[in-house]
N, C-alpha and C positions, 0 to 999 in steps of 0.2 A: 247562646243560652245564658241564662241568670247563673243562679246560685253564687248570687255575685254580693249578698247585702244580712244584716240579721233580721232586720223586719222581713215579715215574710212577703207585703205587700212587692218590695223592691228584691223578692225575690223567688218568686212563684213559681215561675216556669221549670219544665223538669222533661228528661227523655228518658225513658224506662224502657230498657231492655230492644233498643235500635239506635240506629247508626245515621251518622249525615255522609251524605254522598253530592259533591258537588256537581252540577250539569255544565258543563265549559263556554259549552257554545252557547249559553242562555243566561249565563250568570245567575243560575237558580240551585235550591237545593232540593231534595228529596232524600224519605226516610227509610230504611230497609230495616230487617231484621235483622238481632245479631243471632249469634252463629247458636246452635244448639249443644246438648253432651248427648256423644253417641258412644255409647258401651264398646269398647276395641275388645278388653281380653278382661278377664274376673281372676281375684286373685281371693285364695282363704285366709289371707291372716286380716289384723285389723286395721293396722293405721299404714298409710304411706308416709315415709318420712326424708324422701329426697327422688330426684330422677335426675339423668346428666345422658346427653349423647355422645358417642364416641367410635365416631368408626362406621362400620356397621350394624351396631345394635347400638339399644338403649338401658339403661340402669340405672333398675328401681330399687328403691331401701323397702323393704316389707317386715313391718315390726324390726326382727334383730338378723333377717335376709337379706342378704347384697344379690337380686335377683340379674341377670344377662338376660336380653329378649331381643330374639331377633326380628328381621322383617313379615315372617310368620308367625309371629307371637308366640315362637317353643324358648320355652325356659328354661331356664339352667341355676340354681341356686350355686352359689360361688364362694360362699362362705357365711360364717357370721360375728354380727357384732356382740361388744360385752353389754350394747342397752337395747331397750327397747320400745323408750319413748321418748319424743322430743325428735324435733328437725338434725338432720345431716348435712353437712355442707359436702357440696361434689365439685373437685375440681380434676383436668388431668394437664399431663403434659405429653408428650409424644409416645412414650409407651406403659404410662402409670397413670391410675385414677387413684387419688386420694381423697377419704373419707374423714372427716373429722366432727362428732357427737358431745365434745365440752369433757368428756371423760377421757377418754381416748382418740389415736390417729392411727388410720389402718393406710394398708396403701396394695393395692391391687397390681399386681404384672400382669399386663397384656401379655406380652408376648409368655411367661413362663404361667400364667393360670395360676398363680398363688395370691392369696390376702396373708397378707401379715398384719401382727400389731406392733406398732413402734412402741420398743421398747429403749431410746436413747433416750437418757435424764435429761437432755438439753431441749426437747420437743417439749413445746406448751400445747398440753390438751385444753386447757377450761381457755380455747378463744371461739369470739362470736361470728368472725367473719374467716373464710381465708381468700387465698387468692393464688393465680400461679403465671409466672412473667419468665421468661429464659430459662423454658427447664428448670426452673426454683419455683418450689412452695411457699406461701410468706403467710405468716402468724402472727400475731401481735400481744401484746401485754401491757398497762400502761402506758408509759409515751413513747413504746420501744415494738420495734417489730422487728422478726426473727424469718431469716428462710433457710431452705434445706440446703442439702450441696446437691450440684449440678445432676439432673434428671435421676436422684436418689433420694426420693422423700422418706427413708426409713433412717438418714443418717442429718444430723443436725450441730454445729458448733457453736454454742452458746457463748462463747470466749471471741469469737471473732466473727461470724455469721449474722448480722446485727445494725442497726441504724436508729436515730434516734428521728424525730420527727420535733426539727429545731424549730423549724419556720412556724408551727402552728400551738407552739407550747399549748397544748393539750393532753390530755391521756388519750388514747387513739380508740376510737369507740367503733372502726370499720376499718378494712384494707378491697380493695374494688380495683380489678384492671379493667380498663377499656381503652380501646386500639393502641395496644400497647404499650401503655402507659399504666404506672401505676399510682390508683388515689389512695392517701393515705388521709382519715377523716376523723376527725376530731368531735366534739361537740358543738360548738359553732366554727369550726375552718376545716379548710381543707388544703392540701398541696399536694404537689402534682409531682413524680418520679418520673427516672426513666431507665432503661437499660444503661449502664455505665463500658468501662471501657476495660477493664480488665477483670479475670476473675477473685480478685481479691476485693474488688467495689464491684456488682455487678449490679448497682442501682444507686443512681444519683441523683439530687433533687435539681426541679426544673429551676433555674433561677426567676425570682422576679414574679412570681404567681402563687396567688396566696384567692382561692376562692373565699369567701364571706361568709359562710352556710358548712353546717357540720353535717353528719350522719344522727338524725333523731331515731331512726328504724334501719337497724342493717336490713335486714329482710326483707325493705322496698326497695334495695338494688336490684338496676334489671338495665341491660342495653338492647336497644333497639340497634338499625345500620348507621346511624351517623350519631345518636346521641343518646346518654347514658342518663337514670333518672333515681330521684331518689327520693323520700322523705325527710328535710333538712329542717338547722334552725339555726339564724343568725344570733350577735350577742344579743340583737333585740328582745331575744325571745321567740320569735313570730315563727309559728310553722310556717311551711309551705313547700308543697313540689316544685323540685328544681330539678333542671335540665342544665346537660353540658354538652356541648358540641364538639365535632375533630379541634374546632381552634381553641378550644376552651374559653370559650363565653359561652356565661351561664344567665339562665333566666327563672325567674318562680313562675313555673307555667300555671299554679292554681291560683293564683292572684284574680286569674279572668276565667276562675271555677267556684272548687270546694274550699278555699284560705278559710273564710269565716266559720262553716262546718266543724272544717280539721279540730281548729281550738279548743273548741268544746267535745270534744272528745275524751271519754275519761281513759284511755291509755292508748293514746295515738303510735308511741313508742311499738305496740303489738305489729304492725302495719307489715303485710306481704305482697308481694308486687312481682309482676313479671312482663313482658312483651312477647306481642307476637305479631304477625301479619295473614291477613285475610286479601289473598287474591292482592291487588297496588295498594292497599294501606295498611299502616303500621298501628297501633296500640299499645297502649301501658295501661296494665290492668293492677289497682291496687285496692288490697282490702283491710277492715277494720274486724280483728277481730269482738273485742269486747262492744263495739259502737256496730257490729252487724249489720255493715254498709261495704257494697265496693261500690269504686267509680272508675269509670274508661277515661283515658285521652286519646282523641285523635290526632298524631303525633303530626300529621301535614295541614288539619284545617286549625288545630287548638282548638277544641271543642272537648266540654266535657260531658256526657251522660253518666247515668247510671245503671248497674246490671244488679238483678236477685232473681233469687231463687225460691218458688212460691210464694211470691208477691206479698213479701215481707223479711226476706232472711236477707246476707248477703250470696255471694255469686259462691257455687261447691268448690268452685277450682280454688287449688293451691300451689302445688309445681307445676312446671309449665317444659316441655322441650321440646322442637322440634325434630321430627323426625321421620322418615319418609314420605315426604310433601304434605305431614300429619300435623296439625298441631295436637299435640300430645297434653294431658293434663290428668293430676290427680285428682278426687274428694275429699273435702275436708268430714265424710262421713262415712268412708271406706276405703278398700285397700285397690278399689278396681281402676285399670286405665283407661281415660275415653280421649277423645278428641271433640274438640269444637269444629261443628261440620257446617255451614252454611245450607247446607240441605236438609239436616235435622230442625224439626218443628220443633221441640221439647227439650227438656233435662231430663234425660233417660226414663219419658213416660210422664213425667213431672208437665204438668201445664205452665207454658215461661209468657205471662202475662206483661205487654206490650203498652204503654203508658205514654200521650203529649200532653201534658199541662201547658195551657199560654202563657205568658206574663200579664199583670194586670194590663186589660184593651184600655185604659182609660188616663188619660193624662193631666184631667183638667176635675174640676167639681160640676160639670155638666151630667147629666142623667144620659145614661146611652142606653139606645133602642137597637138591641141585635132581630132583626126582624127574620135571618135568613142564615144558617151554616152549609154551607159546600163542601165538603171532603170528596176528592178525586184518586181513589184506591185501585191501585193495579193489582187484581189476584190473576196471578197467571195461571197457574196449573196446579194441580194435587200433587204432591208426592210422594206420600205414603199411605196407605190403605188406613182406613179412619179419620180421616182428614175431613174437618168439614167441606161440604160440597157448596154453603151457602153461611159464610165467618158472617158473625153478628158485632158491630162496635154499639157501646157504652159511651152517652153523654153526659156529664155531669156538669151544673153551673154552680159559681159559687159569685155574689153578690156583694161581700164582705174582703173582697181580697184574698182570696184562697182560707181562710180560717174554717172555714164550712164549705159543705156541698149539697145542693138538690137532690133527688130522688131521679135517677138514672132516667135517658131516654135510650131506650135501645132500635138502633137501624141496623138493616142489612146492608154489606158494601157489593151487595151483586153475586150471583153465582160465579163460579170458577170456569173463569172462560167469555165474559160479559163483560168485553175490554171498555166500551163505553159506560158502563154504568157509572154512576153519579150518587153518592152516598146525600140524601138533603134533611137539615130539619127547620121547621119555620117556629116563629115565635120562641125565639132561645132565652132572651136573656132584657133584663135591665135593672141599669142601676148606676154608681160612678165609678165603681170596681170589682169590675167583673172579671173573672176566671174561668177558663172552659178547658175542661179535662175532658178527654179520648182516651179511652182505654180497646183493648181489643186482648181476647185470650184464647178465642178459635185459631188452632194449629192450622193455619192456611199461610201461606209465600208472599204476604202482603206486602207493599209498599205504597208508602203516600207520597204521592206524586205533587199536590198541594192542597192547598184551601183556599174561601171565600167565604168572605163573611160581608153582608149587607147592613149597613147601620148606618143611623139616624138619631138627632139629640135633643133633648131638650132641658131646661132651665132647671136646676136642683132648688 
């Protein structure tokens, strides 16, 4: 896909709200739908403000509720916080979940059913990130980060409990484990911890690794199964999504996406992110809050699209957990829990409009004649009552390089169940830069299997 350039010419092309799937044994791709929001359980209050799995239930923040919800959705309120807006961070360790709101650190006993609020002076509330590595909780402050003692995050030594973050002389603007390892991130650097050997150092820096790229957005931390992702910035300046592997080599996966996007963003910094997996592939889903954009990656092909919500916002989801074989997800416009279902047509009713934009067809200053469009769409079956019986797709040409659009041709891709139909339209297009947008917004199981397009040139 594009969204590789700032001119729009060299950078047209667009996937709206589906997914590439590659065919093995053909060396081809094909496009499906992504996954829908399916309403799991309704809650009354107003904002969600974290989720974390553990165990056998899941744990939602609801306003100033530390909600428990089991595999049946019965709930159990467990306590509450001293706030009532703004993100939670959740972390646990083997039989504690800790919550931390920038005001306060609460910390939950599994096994005894009590929240408490920490009340040790040595605990730093106002931190943006935390993290939890060997039954320690770890916090940070300037270029210093703090953890609890051993599987008691209600007790902290501020006198000895402590480590500095030499290697990246930075102020540390995130703390992030993954595979157990812990990152400690800077503004443009990063270095790499690890469990130490005694419990008087029970975290020591990796020697000799110093990543390039800092934490620009704690909140676009997210690990997938082999690699951890972020929102970073070297000392260049330059944003970009970066990925880090078990071996810690790292790569700017949006280099060959949204890099040029990102920039222009007026508070990239805002950025929320999470992964998940649909059936063999993985995702990292990250949004903009004030720039009202999310984008996917496709963590095994590098492919980036785009997800919204009424075909103009960004994507509702905000936290993310899995959770019996669910992938579980908040709204950024309420307090309900859904999951992203591959079976669900819509966003809870909502119409999720389905968008190909091509790249400029034209390479040269020749005039080109589209005499003929082919789309080849598999609608298989209905699956929900209301579903159209016979989805209608939208052609739009633009002549100018994507800048403008024509006046929609609309075809049907065949009824449901009309495995050979042939979606055709003749006389499409010309010019030396041409653009052909596909839109489709009929709740049907579609997939584009390919196209054909017939063309012919002549002299500009």
């Amino acid at each position: 896909m594009s969204y590789l350039a700032r001119a729009k010419e060299h950078s047209s092309s667009r996937i709206v709200n589906m997914f590439v799937q590659k065919v093995f044994q053909d060396d081809e791709t094909v496009l499906y739908c992504t996954p829908g929001m399916l309403l799991e359980t309704s809650n009354t209050g107003t904002q969600s403000r974290g989720l974390h799995t553990k165990y056998e239930y899941f744990y939602h923040i609801v306003d100033d509720d530390l909600i428990q919800v089991d595999q049946n959705y019965t709930k159990t309120t467990l306590g509450q916080l001293e706030t009532t807006l703004g993100p939670v961070k959740i972390v646990s360790t083997n039989n504690q979940l800790f919550l931390a709101d920038r005001t306060a650190g609460y910390v939950y006993d599994i096994l005894d059913n009590t929240l408490t609020t920490i009340t040790d002076a040595d605990f730093i509330a106002d931190t943006r990130t935390i993290a939890a590595l060997a039954e320690r909780v770890i916090t940070h402050s300037g270029p210093i980060f703090y953890w609890s003692d051993s599987s008691d995050a209600t007790s902290w030594d501020g006198d000895a409990a402590f480590a500095t973050a030499e290697g990246i002389q930075e102020n540390i603007e995130a703390v992030h484990v993954f595979q157990e390892r812990l990152y400690v991130m800077g503004s443009t650097q990063t270095e790499i911890w690890q469990t130490g050997t005694t419990d008087a150092t029970p975290f020591e820096a990796v020697s000799g690794i110093i990543v390039p790229y800092g934490c620009e957005a704690p909140d676009s931390l997210a690990n997938s199964s082999d690699h951890m992702f972020f929102l970073g910035k070297g000392r260049n300046g330059k944003l970009a999504v970066i990925s880090i592997d078990r071996g810690f080599n790292y790569n700017a996966v949006s280099d060959k996406g949204p890099t040029f996007t990102i920039q222009d963003y007026e508070s990239p910094d805002d950025a929320e992110a999470y992964c998940y997996q649909l059936e063999n592939k993985e995702f990292y889903v990250i949004s903009f809050t004030k720039a009202n954009k999310t984008w996917q990656y496709d963590i095994e092909l590098g492919v980036w699209t785009e997800l919204e919500y009424n075909n103009a916002d960004r994507h509702l989801s905000q936290y993310h957990t899995a959770f019996n074989n669910k992938n579980l997800i908040t709204s950024t416009k309420d307090a309900n829990i859904y999951s992203l279902d591959k079976d669900t047509l819509t966003d809870n009713s909502t119409v999720i409009v389905r968008k190909l934009r091509t790249p400029v067809l034209n390479d040269s200053f020749n005039i080109q004649f589209i005499d003929q469009l082919i789309c080849n769409f598999a609608n298989n079956t209905i699956l929900h009552s209301g579903d159209g019986s016979e989805p209608v797709v939208m052609l739009r040409m633009s002549n100018d390089g994507g800048y403008s659009f024509h006046s929609a041709r609309h075809k049907t891709i065949g009824k449901v169940g009309e495995y050979k139909y042939k979606t055709r339209w003749t006389r499409v297009a010309h010019g030396d830069r041409i653009v052909l947008d596909i839109t489709i917004s009929d709740p049907a199981p579609i997939t584009l299997l390919g196209t054909y397009v017939n063309v012919s040139y002549g002299v500009a």
